[in-house]
C-alpha positions as CSV (number, residue, x, y, z in Angstrom):
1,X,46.1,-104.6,126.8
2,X,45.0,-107.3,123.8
3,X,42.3,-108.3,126.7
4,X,40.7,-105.1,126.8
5,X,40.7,-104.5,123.4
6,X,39.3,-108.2,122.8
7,X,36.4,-107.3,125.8
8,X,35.8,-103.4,123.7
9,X,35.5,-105.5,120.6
10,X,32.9,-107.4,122.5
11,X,30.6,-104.9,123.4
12,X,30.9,-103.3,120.1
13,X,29.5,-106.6,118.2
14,X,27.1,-107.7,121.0
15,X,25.9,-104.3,121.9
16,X,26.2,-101.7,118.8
17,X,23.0,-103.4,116.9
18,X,21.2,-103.6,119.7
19,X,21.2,-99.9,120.7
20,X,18.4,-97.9,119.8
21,X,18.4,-94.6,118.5
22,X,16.0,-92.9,121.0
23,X,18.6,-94.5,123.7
24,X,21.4,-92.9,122.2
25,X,19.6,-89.2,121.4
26,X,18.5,-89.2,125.0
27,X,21.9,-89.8,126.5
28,X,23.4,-87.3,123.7
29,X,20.6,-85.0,125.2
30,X,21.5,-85.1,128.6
31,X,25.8,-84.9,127.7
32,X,24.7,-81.4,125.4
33,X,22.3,-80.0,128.5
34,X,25.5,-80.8,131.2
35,X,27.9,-79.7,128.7
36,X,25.9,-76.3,128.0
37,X,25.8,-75.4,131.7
38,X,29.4,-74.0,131.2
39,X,28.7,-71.8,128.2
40,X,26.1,-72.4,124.9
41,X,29.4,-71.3,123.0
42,X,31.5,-74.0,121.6
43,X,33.9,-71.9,120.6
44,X,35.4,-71.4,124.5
45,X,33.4,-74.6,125.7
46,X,35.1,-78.1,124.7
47,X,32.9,-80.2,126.3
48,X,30.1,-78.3,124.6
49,X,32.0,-78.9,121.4
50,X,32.6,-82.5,121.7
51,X,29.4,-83.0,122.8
52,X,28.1,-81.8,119.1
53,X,30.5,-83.6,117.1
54,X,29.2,-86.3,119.0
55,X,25.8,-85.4,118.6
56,X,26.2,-84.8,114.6
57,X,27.6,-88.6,114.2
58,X,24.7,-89.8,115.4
59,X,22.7,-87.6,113.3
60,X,21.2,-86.0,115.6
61,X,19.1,-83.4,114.2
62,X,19.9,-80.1,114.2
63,X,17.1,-78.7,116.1
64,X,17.5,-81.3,118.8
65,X,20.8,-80.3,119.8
66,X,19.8,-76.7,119.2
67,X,17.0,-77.1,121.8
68,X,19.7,-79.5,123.9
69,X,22.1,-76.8,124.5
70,X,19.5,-74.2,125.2
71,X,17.5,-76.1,128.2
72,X,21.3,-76.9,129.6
73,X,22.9,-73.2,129.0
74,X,19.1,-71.5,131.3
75,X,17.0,-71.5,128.9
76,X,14.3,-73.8,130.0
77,X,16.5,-76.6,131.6
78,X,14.5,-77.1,134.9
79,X,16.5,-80.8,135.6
80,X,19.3,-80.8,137.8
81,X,21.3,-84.0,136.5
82,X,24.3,-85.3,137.9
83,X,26.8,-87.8,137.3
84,X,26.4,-90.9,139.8
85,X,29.2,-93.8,139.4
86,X,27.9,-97.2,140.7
87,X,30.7,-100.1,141.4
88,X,30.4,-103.7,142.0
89,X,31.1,-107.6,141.2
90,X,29.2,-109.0,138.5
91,X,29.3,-113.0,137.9
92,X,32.8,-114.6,137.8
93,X,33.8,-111.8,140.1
94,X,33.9,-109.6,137.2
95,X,34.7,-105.9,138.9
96,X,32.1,-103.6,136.9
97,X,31.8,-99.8,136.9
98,X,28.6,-98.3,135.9
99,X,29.0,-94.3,134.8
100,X,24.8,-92.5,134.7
101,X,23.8,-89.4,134.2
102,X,20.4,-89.1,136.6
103,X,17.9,-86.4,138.0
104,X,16.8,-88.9,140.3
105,X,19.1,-90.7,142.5
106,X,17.4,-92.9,144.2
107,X,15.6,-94.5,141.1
108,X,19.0,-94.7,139.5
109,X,20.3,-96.4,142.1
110,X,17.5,-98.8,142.6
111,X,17.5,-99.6,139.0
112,X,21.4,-100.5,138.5
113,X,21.1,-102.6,142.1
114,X,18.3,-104.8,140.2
115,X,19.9,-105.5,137.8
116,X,23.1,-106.7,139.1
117,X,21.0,-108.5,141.7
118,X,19.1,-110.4,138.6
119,X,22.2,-111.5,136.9
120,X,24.0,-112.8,140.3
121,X,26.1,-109.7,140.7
122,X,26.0,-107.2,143.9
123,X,26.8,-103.5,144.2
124,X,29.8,-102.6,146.6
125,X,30.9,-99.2,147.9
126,X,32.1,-96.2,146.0
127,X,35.8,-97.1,145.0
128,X,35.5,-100.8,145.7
129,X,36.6,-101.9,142.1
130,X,37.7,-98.7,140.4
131,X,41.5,-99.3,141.4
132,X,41.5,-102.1,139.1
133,X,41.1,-99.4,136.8
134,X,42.7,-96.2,134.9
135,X,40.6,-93.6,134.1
136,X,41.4,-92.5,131.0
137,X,40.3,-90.3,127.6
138,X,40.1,-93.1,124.4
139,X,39.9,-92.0,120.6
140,X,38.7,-94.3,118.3
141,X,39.7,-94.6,114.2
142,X,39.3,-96.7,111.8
143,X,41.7,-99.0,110.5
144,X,41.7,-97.0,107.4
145,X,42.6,-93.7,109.5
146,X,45.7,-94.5,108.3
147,X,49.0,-97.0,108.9
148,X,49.7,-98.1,112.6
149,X,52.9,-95.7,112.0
150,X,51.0,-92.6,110.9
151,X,48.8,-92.9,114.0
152,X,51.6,-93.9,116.1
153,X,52.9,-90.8,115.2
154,X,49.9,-88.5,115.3
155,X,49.3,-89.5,118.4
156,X,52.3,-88.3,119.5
157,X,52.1,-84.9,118.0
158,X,49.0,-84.4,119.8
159,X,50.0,-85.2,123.3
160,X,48.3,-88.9,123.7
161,X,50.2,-91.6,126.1
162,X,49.7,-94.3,123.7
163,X,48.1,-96.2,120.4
164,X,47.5,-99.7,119.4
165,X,46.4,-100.9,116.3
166,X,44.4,-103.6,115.7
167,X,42.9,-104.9,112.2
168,X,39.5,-102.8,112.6
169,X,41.3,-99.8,114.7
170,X,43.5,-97.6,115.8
171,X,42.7,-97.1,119.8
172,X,44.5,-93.7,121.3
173,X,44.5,-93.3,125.0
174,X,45.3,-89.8,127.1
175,X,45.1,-88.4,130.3
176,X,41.6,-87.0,131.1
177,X,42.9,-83.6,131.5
178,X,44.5,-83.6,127.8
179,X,41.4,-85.1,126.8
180,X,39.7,-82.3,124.4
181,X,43.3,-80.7,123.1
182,X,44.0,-84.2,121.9
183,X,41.2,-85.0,120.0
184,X,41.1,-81.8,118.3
185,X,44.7,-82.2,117.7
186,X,44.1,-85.8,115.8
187,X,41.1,-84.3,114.6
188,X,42.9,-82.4,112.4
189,X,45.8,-84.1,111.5
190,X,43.1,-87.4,111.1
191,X,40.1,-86.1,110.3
192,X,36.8,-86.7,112.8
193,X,37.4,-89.7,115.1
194,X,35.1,-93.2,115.6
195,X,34.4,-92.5,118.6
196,X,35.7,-90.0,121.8
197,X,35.3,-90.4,125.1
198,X,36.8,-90.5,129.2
199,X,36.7,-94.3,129.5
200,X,37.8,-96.6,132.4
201,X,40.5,-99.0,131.0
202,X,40.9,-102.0,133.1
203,X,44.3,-103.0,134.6
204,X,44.0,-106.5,134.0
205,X,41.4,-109.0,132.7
206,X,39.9,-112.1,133.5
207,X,38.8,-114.7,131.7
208,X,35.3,-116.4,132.0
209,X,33.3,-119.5,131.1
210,X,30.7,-119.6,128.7
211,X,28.1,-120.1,131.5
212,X,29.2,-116.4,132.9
213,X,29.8,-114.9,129.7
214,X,26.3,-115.5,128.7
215,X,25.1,-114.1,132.3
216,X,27.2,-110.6,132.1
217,X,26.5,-110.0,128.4
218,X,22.8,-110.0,130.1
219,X,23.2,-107.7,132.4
220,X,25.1,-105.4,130.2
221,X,22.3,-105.2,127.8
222,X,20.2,-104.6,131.0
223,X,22.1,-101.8,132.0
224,X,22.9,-100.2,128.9
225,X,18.9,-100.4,128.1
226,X,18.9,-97.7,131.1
227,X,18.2,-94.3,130.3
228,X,20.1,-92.8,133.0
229,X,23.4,-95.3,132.4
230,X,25.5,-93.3,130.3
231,X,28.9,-96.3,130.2
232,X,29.7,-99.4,131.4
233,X,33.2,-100.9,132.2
234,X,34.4,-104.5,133.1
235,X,37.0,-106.5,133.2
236,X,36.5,-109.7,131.9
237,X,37.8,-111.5,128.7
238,X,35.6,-114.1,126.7
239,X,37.6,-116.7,124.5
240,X,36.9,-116.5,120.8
241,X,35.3,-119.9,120.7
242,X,33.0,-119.3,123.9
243,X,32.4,-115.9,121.6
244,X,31.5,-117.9,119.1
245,X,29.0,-120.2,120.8
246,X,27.2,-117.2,122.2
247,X,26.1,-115.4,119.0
248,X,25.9,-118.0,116.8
């Protein structure tokens, strides 16, 4: 468990700053437009409605996710996305899982293959690595959310399977299916969460050299650059000091 949090941590220093907004807006686009194909009302729609709180943290202007949800609920939509997972081996033997959101599958797929081809990795078949994995739903807080106790018990209240605390966050995992009633539940009883979304959680980690940290922290920033990649999971672990060396 402290290894995935360690590796989350990670990619939340290396890769938050580097993240630019039109990135972000067009992946919130395409995550309102899905979510909209169910029902434009949030009301009866949850994944419509996280989808806008999601939206609104970003700042995402109103009239974009007005115009979002209208394209994706018939109203001028005339892409047909879907959700394609890739899985492979990046270096170290680092099992990766990359979650997109494409109209076009064969430039998706050609993209995401280049890439782990640059950085020394190779793509394997569909469930080749995700065992190594739980797919799960993750809320995020802030260590100021409240005490590890409080959350602890929150969590609880609201159905979750489990929370850790660190000293930056509170981390609440649930099963997909409980997903949306549990973030609404700690919604209210902790007000709007970090973050909220169906993650994959690895089962283990493993640790790697400075010489491979460097080379995967690459080819995240490759993929993640992506329009179409929507997440990307690993499970690998980086030592504080070979952390250290790599963003000093």
């Amino acid at each position: 468990m402290a290894g995935h949090s360690q590796f989350k941590n990670i990619m939340y220093r290396k890769g938050a700053q580097d993240k630019k907004r039109a990135k972000i807006f067009t992946r919130l686009t395409r995550e309102l437009q899905i979510a909209a194909k169910a029902g434009d009302d949030p009301g009866s729609n949850p994944a419509l409605r996280s989808a806008i709180l999601a939206a609104r943290k970003e700042n995402m202007p109103k009239d974009n996710i007005e115009r979002a949800i209208k394209k994706g609920s018939g109203g001028g939509d005339d892409s047909n996305y879907e959700d394609v997972r890739y899985e492979g081996y990046g270096p170290g033997g680092v099992a990766m899982i990359v979650d997109t959101l494409t109209d076009n599958r064969n430039r998706t797929a050609s993209e995401v293959r280049s890439a782990f081809s640059k950085y020394g990795g190779n793509l394997g078949e569909t469930n080749s690595v995700s065992f190594m994995f739980n797919r799960v739903g993750q809320i995020l807080y802030p260590a100021d959310a409240g005490t590890p106790d409080a959350v602890l018990e929150a969590a609880i209240e609201a159905g979750a399977e489990n929370a850790e605390s660190s000293e930056t966050e509170h981390e609440i995992t649930c099963a997909v299916e409980d997903f949306h009633a549990v973030r609404e539940a700690l919604e209210e009883a902790l007000g709007a969460a970090q973050s909220a979304q169906l993650t994959w959680k690895p089962l283990n980690t493993i640790p790697v050299d400075e010489e491979q940290a460097g080379t995967l922290l690459k080819l995240f920033n490759t993929l993640e650059d992506n329009d179409d990649v929507q997440q990307v999971s690993a499970n690998f672990e980086i030592a504080d000091d070979v952390m250290a060396k790599l963003t000093a």
